[in-house]
FIZAVO-57457 format. One record per residue (C-alpha): chain; x, z, y. Coordinates in Angstrom, 3 decimals, m for minus. Last residue first. Layout:
% FIZAVO-57457
<r><ch>A</ch><u>X</u><w>Z</w><v>Y</v></r>
...
//
This chain:
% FIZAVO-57457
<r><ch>A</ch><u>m5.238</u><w>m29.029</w><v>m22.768</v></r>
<r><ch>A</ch><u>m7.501</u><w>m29.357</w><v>m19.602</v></r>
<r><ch>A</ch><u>m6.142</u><w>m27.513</w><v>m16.831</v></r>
<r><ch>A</ch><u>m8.279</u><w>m25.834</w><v>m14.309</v></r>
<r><ch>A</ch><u>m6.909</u><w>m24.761</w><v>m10.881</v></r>
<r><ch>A</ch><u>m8.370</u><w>m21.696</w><v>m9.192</v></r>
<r><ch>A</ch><u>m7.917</u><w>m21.278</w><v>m5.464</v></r>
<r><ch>A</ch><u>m7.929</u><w>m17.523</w><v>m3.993</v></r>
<r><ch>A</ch><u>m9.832</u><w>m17.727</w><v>m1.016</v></r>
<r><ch>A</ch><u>m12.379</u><w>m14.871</w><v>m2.127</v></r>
<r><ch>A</ch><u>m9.482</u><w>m13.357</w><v>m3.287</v></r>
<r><ch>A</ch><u>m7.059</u><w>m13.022</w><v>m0.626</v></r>
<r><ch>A</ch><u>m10.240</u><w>m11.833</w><v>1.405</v></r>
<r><ch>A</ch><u>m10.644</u><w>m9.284</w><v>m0.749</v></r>
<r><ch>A</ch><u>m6.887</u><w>m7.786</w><v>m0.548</v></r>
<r><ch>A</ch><u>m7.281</u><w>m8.181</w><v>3.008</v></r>
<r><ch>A</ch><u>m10.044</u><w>m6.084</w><v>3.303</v></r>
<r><ch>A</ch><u>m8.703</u><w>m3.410</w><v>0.947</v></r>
<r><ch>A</ch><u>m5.718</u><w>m3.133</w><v>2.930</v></r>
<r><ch>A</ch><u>m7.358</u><w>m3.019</w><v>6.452</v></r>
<r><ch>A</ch><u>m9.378</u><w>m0.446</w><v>5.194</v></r>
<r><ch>A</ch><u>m12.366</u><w>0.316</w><v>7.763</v></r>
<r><ch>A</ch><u>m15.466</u><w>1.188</w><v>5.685</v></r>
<r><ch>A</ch><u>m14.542</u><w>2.928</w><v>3.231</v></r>
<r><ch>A</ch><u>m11.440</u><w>4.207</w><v>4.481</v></r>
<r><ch>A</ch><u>m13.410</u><w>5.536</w><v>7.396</v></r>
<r><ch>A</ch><u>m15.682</u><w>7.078</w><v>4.735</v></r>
<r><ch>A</ch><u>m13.022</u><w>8.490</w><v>3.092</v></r>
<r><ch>A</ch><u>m11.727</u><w>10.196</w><v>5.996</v></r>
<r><ch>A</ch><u>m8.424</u><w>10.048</w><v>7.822</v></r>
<r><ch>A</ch><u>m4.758</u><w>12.424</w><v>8.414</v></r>
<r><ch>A</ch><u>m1.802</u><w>10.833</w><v>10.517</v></r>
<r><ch>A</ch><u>1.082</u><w>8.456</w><v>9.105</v></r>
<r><ch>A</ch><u>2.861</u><w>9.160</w><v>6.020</v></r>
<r><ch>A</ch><u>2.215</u><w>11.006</w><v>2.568</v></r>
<r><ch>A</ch><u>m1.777</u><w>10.803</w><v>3.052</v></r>
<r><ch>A</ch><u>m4.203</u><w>13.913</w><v>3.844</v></r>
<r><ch>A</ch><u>m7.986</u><w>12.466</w><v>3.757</v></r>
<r><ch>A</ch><u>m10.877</u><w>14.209</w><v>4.482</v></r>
<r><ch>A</ch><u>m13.645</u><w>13.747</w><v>2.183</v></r>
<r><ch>A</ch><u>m17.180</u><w>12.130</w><v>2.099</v></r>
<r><ch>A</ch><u>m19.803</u><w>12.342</w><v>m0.123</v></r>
<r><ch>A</ch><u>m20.302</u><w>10.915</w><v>m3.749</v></r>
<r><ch>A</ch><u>m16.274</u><w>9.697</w><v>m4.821</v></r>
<r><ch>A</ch><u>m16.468</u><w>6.312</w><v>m5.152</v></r>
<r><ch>A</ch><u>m13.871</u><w>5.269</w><v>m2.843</v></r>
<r><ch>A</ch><u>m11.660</u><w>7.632</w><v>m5.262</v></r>
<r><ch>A</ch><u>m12.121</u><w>6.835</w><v>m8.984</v></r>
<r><ch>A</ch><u>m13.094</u><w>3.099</w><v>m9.297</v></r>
<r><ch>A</ch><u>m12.573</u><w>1.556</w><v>m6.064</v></r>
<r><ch>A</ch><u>m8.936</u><w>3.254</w><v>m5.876</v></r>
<r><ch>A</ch><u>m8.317</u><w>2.498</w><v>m9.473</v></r>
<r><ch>A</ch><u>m9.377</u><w>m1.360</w><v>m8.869</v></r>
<r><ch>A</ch><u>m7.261</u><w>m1.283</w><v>m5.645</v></r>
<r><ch>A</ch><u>m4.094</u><w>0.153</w><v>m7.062</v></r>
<r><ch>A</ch><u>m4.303</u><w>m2.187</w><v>m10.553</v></r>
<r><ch>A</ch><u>m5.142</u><w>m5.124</w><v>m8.205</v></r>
<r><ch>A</ch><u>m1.713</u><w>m4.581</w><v>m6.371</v></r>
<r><ch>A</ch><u>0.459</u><w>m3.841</w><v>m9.302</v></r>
<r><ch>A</ch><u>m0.297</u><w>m7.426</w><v>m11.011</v></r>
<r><ch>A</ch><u>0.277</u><w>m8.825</w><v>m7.545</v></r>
<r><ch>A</ch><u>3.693</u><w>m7.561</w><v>m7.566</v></r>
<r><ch>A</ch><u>5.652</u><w>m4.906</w><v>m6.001</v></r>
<r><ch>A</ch><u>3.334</u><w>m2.749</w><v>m4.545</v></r>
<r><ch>A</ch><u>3.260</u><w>m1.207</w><v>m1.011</v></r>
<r><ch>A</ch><u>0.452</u><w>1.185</w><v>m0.639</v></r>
<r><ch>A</ch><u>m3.149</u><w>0.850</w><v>0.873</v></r>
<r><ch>A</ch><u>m3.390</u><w>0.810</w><v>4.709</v></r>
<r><ch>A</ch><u>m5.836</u><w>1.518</w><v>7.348</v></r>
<r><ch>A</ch><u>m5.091</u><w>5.227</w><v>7.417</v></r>
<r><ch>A</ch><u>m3.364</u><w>6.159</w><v>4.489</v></r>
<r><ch>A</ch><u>m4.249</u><w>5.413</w><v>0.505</v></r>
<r><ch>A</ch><u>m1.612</u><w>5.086</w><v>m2.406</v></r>
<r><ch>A</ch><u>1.115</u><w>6.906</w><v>m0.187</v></r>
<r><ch>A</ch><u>0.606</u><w>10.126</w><v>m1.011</v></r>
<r><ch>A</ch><u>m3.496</u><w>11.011</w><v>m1.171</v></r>
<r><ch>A</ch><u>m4.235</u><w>14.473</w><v>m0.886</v></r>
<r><ch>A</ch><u>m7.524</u><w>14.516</w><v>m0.761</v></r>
<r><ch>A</ch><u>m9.661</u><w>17.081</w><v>0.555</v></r>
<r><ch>A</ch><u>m13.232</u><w>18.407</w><v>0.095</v></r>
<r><ch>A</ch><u>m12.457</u><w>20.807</w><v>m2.900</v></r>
<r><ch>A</ch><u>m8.531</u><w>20.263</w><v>m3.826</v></r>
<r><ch>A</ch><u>m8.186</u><w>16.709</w><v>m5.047</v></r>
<r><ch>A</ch><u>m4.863</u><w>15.374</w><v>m5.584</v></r>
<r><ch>A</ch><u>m4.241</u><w>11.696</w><v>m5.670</v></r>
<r><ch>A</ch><u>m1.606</u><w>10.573</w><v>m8.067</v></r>
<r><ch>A</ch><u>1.208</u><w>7.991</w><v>m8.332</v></r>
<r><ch>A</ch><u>3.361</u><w>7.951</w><v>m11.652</v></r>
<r><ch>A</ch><u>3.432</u><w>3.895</w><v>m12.066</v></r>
<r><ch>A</ch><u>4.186</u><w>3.666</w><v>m8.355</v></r>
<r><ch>A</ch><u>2.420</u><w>1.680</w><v>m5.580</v></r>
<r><ch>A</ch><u>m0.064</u><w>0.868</w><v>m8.556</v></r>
<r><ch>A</ch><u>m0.919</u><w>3.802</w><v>m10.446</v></r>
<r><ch>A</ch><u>m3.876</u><w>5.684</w><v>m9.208</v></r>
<r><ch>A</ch><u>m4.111</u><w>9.160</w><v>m11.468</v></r>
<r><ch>A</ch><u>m6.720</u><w>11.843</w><v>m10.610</v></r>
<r><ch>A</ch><u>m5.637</u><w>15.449</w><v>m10.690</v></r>
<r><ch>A</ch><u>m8.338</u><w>17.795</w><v>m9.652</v></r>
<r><ch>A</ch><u>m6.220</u><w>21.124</w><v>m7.822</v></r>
<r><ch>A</ch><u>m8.418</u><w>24.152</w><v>m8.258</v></r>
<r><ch>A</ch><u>m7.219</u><w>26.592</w><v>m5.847</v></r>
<r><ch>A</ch><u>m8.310</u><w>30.199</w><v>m5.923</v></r>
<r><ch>A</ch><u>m4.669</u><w>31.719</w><v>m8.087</v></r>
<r><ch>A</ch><u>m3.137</u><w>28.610</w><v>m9.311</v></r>
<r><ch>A</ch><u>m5.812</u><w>26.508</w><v>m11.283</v></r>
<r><ch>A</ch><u>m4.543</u><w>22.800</w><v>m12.493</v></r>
<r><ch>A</ch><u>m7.685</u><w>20.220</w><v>m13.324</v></r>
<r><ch>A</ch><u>m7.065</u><w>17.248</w><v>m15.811</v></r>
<r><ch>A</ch><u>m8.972</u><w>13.929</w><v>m15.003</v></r>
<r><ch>A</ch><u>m5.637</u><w>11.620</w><v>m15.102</v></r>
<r><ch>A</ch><u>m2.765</u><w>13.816</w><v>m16.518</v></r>
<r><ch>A</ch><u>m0.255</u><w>16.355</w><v>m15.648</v></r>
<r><ch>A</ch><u>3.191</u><w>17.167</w><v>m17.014</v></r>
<r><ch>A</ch><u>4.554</u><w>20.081</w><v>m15.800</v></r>
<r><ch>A</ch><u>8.024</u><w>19.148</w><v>m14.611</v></r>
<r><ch>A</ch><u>11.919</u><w>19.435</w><v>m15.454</v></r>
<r><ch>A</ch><u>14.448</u><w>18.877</w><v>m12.565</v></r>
<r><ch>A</ch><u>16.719</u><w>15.890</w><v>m12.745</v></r>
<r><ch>A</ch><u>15.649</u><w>14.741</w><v>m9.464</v></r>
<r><ch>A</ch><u>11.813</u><w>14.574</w><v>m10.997</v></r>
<r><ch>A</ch><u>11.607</u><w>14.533</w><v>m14.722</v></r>
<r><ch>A</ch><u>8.223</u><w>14.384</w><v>m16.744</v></r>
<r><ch>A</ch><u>6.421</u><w>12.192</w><v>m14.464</v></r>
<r><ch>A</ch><u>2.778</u><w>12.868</w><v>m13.729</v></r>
<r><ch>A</ch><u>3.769</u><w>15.428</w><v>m11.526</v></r>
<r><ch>A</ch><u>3.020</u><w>19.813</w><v>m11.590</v></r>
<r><ch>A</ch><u>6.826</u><w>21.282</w><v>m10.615</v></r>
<r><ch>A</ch><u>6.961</u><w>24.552</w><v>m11.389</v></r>
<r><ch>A</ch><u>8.198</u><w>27.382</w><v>m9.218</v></r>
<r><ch>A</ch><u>11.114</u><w>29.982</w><v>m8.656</v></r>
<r><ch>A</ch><u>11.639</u><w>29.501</w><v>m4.688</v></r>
<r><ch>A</ch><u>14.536</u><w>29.651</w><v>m2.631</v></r>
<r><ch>A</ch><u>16.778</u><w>27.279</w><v>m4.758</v></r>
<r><ch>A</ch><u>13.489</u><w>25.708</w><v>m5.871</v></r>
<r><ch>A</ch><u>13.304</u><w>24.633</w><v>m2.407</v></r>
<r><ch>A</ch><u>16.497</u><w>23.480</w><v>m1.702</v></r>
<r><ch>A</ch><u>16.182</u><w>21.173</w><v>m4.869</v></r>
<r><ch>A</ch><u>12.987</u><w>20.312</w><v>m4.016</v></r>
<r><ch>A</ch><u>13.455</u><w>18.798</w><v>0.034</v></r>
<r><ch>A</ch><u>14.149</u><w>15.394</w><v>m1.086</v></r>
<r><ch>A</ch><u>11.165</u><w>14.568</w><v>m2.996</v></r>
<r><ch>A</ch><u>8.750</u><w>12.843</w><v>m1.098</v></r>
<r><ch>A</ch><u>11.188</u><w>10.569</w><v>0.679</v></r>
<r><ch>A</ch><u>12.915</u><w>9.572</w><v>m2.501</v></r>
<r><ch>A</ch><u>9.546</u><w>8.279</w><v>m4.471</v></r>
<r><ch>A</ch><u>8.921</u><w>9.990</w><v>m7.250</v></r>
<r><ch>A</ch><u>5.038</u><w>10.316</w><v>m6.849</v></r>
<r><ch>A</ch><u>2.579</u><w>12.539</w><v>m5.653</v></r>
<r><ch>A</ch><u>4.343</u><w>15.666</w><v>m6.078</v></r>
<r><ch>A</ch><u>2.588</u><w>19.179</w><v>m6.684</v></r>
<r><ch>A</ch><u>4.778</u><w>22.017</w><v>m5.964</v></r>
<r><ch>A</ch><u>3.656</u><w>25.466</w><v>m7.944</v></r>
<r><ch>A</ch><u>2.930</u><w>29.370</w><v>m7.268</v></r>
<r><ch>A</ch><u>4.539</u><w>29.512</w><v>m3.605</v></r>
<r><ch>A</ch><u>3.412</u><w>32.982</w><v>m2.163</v></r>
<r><ch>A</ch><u>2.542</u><w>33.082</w><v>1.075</v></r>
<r><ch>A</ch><u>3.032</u><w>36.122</w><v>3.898</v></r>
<r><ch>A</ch><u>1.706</u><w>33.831</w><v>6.396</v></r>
<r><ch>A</ch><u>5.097</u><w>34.178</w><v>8.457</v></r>
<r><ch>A</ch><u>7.503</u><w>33.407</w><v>5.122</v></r>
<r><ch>A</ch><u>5.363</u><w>30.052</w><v>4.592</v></r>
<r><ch>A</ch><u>5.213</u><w>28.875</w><v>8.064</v></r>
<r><ch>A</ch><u>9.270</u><w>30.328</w><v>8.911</v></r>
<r><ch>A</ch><u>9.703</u><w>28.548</w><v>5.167</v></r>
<r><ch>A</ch><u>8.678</u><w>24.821</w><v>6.526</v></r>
<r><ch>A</ch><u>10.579</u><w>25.525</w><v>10.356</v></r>
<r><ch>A</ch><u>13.333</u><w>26.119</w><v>8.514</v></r>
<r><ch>A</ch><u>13.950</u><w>22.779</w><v>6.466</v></r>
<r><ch>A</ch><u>12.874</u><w>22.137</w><v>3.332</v></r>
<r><ch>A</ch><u>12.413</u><w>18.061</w><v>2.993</v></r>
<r><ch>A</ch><u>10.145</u><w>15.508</w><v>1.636</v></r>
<r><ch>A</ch><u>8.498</u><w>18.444</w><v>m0.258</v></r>
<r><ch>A</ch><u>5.762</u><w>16.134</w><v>m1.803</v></r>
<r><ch>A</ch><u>2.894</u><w>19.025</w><v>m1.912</v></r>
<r><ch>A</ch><u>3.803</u><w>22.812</w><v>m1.782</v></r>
<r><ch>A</ch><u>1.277</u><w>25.654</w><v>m3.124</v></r>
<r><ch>A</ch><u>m0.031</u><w>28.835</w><v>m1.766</v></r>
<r><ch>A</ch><u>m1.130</u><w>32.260</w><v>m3.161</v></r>
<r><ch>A</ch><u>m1.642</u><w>35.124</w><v>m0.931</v></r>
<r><ch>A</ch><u>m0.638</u><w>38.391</w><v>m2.205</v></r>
<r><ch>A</ch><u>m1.556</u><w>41.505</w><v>m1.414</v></r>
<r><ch>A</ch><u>m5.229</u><w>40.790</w><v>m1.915</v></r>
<r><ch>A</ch><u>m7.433</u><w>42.149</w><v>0.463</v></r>
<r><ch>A</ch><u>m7.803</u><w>38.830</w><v>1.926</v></r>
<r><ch>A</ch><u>m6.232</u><w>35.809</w><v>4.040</v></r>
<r><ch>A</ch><u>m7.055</u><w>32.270</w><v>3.753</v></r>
<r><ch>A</ch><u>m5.413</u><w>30.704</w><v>0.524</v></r>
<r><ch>A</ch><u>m2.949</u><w>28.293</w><v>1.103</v></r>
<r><ch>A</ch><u>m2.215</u><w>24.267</w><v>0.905</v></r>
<r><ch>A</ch><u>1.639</u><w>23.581</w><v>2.329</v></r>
<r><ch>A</ch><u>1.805</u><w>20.073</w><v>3.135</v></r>
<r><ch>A</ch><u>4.758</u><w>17.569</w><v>3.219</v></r>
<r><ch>A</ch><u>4.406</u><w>14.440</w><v>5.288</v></r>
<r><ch>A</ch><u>6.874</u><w>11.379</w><v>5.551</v></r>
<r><ch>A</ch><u>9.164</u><w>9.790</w><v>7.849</v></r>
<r><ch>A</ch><u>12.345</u><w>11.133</w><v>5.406</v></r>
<r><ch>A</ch><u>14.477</u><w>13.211</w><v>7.643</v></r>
<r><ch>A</ch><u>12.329</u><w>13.840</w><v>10.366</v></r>
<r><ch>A</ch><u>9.533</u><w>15.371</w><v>7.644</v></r>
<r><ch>A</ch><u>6.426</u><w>15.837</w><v>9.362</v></r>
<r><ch>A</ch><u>5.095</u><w>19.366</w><v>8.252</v></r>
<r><ch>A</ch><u>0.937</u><w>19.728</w><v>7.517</v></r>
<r><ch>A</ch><u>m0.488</u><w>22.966</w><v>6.986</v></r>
<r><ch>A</ch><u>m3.807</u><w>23.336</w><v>5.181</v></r>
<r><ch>A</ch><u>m6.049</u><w>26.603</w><v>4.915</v></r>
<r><ch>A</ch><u>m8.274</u><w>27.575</w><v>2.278</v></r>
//
């Protein structure tokens, strides 16, 4: 398996082309995840390694994840595998929390951590997560309420922190990490414990 990340200029985010390693096989079977943009460079990789796109796999609708499909499904006759049904007015294959997607040798696990978004989703493809913008280096994702914020962390506890081993981590921004770094290191997941070990609770007696 191979990995190819592309900074997106246009959007301040990662895209990353996951592909299988070169065989007797004539074709070589690769998939897109959160196609932030399309630009030349991203089809020069793809075009130069002789891959095939067989699906795009998107994190969560969020703008700067996103802007690159329509040019790519312009070049590229693919489905869309997200959590949401509709993505830029472009139908999807629906996936859901503990299903597995096979195109060609990749297994792609599909494990669901609402919380920045309702839709976000952490792909796991053998010892590598590909984690959008629910876990990056030091950081969990933005939320808009405090409600939001402990469903994030209690999924991330509960499905990916606890994940036997370790794993290399591939977020939507900022540069690639481990899950035992996260583990140990999350600046997010600190804070959001510290918040609530300090956390004062009044009692009211009706």
């Amino acid at each position: 398996m191979r990995v190819y990340c592309h900074y997106c200029r246009t959007s301040f985010s990662n895209c990353y082309i996951v592909g299988e390693e070169a065989s007797d096989s004539a074709e070589r079977v690769a998939i897109v995840i959160d196609p932030g943009e399309m630009d030349l460079k991203l089809l020069n990789y793809i075009e130069e390694n002789n891959f095939t796109v067989k699906g795009v796999f998107v994190t969560h609708d969020h703008a700067n994840h996103v802007n690159g499909l329509a040019t790519l499904l312009r070049i590229y006759d693919v489905s869309i595998y997200a959590i949401n049904p509709t993505i830029n007015e472009f139908r999807c294959t629906l996936v859901r929390d503990g299903e597995t997607v096979t195109i060609g040798s990749l297994s792609i696990d599909i494990i669901a951590v609402p919380g920045h978004s309702i839709d976000s989703a952490v792909f796991k493809i053998g010892s590598l997560l590909f984690t959008g913008d629910t876990l990056t280096a030091g950081l969990i994702g933005k939320t808009i309420s405090s409600y939001s914020t402990v469903t994030q962390v209690n999924a991330l506890r509960r499905k990916i922190l606890s994940l036997p081993g370790d794993y290399a981590i591939f977020p939507g921004a900022g540069p690639p990490t481990s899950l035992n770094a996260e583990r140990r290191f999350n600046f997010g997941i600190q804070a959001f414990d510290d918040q609530k070990k300090h956390r004062k609770v009044f009692r009211v007696d009706l």
